[in-house]
C-alpha positions as CSV (number, residue, x, y, z in Angstrom):
1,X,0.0,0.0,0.0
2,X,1.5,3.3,-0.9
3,X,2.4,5.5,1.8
4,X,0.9,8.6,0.6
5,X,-2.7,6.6,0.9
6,X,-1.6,5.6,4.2
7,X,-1.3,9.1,5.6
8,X,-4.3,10.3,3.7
9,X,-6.4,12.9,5.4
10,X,-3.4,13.9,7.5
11,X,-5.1,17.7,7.1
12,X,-7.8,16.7,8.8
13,X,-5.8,15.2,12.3
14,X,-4.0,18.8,12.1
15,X,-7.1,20.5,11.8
16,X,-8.6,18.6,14.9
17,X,-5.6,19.6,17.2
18,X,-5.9,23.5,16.0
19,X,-9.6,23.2,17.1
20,X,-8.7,21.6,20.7
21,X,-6.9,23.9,21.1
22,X,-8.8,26.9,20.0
23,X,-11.8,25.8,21.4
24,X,-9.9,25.1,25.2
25,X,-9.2,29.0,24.8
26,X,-12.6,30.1,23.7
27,X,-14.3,28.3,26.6
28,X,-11.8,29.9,28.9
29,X,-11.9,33.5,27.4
30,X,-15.5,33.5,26.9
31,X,-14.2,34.6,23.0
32,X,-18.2,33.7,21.7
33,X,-20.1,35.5,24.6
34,X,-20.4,38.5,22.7
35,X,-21.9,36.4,19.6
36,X,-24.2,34.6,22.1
37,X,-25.2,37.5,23.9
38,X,-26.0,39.4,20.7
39,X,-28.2,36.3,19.5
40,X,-29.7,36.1,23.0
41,X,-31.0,39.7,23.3
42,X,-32.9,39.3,20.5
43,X,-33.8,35.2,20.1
44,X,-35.7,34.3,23.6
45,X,-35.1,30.7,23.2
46,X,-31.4,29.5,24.3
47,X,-32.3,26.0,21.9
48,X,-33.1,28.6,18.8
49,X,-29.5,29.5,20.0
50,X,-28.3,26.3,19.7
51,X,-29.9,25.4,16.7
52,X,-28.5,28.4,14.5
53,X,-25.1,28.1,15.9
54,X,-24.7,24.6,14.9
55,X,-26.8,25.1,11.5
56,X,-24.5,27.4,10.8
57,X,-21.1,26.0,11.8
58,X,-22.0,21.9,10.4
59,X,-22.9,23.1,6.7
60,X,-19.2,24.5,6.2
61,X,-18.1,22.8,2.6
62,X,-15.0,22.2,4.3
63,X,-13.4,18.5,5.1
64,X,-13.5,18.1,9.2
65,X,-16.3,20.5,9.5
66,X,-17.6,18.8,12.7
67,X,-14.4,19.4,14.2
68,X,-15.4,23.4,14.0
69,X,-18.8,22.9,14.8
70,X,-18.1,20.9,17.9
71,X,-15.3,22.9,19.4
72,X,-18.1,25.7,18.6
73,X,-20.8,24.1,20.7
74,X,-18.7,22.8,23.6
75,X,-18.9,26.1,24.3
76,X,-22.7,25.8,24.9
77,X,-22.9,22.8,26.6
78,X,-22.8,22.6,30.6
79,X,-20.5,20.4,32.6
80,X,-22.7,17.5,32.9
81,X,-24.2,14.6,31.6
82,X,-27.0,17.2,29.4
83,X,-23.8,18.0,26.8
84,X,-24.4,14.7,25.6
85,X,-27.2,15.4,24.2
86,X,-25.1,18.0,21.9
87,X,-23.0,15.2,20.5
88,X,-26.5,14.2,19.0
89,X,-26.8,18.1,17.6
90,X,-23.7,18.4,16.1
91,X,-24.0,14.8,14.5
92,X,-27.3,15.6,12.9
93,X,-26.6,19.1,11.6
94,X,-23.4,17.7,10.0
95,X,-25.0,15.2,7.9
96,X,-28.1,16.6,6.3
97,X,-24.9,18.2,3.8
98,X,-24.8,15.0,1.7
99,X,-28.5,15.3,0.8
100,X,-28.1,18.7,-1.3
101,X,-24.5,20.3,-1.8
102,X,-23.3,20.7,-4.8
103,X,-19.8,20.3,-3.1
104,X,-20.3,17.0,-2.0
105,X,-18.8,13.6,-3.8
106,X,-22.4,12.1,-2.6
107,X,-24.6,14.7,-5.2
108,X,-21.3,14.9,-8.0
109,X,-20.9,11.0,-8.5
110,X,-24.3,10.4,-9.0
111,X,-24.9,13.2,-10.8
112,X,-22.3,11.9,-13.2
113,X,-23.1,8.3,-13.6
114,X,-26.6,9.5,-14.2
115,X,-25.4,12.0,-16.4
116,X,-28.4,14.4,-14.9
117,X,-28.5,17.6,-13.8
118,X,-28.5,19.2,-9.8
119,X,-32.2,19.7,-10.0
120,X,-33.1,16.1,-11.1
121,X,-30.9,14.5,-8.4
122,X,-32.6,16.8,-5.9
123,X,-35.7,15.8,-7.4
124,X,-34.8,12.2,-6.8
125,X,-33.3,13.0,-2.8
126,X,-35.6,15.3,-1.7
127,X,-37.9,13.8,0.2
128,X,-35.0,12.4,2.3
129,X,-33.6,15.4,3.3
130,X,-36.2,16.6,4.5
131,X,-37.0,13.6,6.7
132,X,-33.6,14.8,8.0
133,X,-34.1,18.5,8.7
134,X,-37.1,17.8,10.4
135,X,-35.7,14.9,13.3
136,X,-32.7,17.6,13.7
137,X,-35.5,19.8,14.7
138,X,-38.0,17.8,16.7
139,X,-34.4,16.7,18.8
140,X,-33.2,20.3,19.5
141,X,-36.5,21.6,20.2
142,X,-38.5,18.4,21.6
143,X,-35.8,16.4,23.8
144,X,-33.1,19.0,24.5
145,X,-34.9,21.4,27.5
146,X,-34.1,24.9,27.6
147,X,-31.9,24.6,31.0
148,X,-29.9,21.9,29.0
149,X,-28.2,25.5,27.0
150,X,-25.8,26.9,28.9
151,X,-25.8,30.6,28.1
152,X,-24.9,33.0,30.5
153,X,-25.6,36.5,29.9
154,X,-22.8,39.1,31.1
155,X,-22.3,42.5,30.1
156,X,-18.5,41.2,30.1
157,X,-16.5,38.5,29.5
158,X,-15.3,36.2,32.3
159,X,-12.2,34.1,32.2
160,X,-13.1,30.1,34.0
161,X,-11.0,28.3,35.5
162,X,-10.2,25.1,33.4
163,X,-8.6,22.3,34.4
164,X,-6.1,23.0,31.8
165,X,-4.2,19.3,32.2
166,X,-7.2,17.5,32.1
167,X,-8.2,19.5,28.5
168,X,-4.5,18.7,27.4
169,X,-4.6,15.1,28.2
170,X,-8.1,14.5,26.6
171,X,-7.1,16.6,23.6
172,X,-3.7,14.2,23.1
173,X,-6.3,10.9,23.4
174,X,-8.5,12.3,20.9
175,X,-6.4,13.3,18.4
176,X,-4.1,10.2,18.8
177,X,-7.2,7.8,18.4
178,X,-8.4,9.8,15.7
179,X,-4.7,9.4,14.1
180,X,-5.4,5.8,14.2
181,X,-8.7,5.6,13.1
182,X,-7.9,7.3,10.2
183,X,-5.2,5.2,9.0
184,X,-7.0,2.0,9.5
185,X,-10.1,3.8,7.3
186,X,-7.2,4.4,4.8
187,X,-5.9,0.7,4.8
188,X,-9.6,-0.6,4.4
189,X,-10.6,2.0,1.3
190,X,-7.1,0.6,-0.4
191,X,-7.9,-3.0,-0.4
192,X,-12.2,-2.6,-1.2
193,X,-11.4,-2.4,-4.8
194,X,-13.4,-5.5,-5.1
195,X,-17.4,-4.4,-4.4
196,X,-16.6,-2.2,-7.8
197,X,-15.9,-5.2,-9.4
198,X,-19.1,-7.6,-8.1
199,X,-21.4,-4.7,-9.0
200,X,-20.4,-4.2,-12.5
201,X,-20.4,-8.2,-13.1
202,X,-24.0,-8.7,-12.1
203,X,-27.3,-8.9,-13.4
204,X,-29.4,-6.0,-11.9
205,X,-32.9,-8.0,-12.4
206,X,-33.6,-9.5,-8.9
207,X,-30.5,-8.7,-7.2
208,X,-31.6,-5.3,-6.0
209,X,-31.9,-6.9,-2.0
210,X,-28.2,-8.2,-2.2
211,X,-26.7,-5.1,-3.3
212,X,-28.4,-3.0,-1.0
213,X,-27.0,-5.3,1.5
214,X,-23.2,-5.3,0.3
215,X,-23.5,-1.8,0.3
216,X,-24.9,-0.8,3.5
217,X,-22.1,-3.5,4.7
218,X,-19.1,-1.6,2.7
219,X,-21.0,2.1,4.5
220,X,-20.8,0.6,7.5
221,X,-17.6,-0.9,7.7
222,X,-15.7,2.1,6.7
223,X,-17.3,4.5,8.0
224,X,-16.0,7.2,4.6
225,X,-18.1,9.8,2.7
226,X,-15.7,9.2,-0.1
227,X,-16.6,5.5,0.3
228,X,-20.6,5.8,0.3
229,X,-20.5,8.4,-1.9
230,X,-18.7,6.2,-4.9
231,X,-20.9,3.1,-3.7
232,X,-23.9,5.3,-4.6
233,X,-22.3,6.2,-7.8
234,X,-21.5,3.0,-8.7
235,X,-24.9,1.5,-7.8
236,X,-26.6,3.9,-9.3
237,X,-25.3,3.6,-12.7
238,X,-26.5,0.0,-12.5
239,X,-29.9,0.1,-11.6
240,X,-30.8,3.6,-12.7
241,X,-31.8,7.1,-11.8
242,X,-35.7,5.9,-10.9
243,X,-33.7,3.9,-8.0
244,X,-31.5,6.4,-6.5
245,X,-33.6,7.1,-3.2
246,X,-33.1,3.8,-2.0
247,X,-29.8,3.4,-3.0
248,X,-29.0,6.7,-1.2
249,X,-30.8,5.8,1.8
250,X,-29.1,2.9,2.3
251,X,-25.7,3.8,2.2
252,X,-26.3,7.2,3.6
253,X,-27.8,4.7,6.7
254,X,-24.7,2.5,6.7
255,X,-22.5,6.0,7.4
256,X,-24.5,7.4,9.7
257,X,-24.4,4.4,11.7
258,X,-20.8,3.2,11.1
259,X,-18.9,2.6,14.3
260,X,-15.6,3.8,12.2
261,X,-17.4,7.0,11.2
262,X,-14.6,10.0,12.8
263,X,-17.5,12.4,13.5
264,X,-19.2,9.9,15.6
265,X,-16.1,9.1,17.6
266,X,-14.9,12.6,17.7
267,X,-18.7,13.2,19.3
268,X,-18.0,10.7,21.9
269,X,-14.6,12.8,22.9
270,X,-15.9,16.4,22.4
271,X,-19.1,15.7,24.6
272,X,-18.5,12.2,26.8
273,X,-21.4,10.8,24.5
274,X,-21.9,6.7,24.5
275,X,-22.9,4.4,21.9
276,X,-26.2,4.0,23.1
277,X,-26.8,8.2,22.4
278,X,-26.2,8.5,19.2
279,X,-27.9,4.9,18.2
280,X,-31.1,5.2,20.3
281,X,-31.8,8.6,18.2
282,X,-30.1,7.4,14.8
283,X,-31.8,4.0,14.6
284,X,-35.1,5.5,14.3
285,X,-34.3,8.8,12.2
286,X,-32.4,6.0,9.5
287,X,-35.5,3.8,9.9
288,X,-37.6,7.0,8.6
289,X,-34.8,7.8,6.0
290,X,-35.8,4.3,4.8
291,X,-39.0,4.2,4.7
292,X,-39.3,7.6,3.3
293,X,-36.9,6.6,0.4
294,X,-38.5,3.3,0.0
295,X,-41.8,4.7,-0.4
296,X,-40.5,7.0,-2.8
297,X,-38.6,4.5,-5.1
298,X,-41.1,2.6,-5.4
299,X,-44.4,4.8,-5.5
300,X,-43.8,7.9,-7.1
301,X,-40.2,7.3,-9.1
302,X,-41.1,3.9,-11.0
């Protein structure tokens, strides 16, 4: 395996130490209170808050863009078992991206294997994104509580007392797992060559349930946007433009849910969240994704 592919995404580990660092300071210096206190004055609700910070900060067409947004809304969250429910936040707001930007591998790909235009694939995902948007907001407004926001309201800014070694030693763990992650992600993209090769070689008629199966399997195991993004591409170009929802959906699902996915994990470190937080929400937003793209396939695109 060639080094260079080995070391791939290096940008993005560098990128998560800057924001450790950055964000250690900002909690510290209180560098956002005059952002907060601006949107406070004038937005009642601390969640509405919330919800435009991390709107605004997940949809960044830049590679690591959770790394900003989290650092962002560690800011916001209290010292206590309610920041996990930000982890949830952050994860959501991240990933409604792949749905609709023109920026994204996920729209190009199949976009070019369909040879269609933006409008046509958004005519085709749609429905799904909006399944999406609204979970994101039923969670921020209907399970996070308004005393789960920590915004405090100060004519000026106060400098806390952080337990800098404790920030320094969780920053070094997160950034060395995420080191490692990365490279086995790389290792396991190098050598999955082969799911290219089985789709290409295979009868579409009445194989549609194994396929979707592979390729929720290669999503999940690798846990890459890169990754799902050329599965749906590839897929797609097999069975057609009329089947992209559930093709989408499916790998999409197998992302969202991957246990190798770095936002996920980074999550977990930024805001002490468990397994069991992001999957007891997930499950039943990708179960809706499903449906919604099943229903769609099926109904109104054949």
């Amino acid at each position: 395996m060639p080094f260079n592919k080995l070391i791939e995404d290096w940008q993005y580990v560098v990128a998560l130490a800057a924001v450790l660092v950055l964000s250690y300071n900002a909690k510290k210096y209180d560098v956002f209170q005059p952002f907060y206190k601006f949107l406070a004055k004038r937005i009642k609700s601390k969640r509405a808050v919330l919800a435009i910070t991390s709107a605004t900060t997940a949809v960044m067409p830049i590679n690591g863009r959770t790394v900003i947004s989290g650092g962002i809304l560690q800011t916001l969250a209290p010292e206590d078992k309610r920041r996990k429910k930000f982890a949830v936040i952050d994860y959501l707001n991240a990933h409604h991206f792949y749905f609709w930007s023109p920026l994204e591998a996920s729209v190009l790909l199949p976009m070019a294997a369909l040879h269609i235009t933006y409008w046509q694939f958004f005519g085709r995902v749609w429905p799904m994104l909006l399944t999406v948007v609204v979970c994101a907001l039923w969670y921020t407004f209907g399970v996070v509580k308004e005393e789960d926001v920590d915004i405090v309201i100060d004519d000026n800014r106060t400098v806390h007392k952080l337990d800098r070694s404790k920030y320094l030693k969780e920053g070094a763990l997160t950034v060395l797992f995420v080191t490692l992650l990365n490279l086995v992600g790389n290792i396991l993209n190098y050598n999955s060559a082969w799911f290219d090769h089985f789709v290409h070689n295979v009868n579409k008629n009445g194989i549609l349930i194994p396929v979707l199966i592979v390729s929720f399997a290669i999503s999940w195991l690798l846990g890459s946007s890169e990754k799902f993004s050329g599965v749906i591409g590839i897929t797609s170009a097999v069975f057609g433009v009329s089947y992209l929802p559930i093709l989408f959906a499916v790998n999409w699902t197998g992302y969202i849910l991957s246990p190798m996915h770095k936002c996920m994990l980074l999550g977990k470190r930024f805001f002490g969240a468990d397994w069991k937080d992001y999957y007891k929400v997930l499950a039943g937003i990708c179960i809706a994704v499903l449906l919604v793209a099943s229903i769609h396939t099926f109904t109104t695109g054949l």
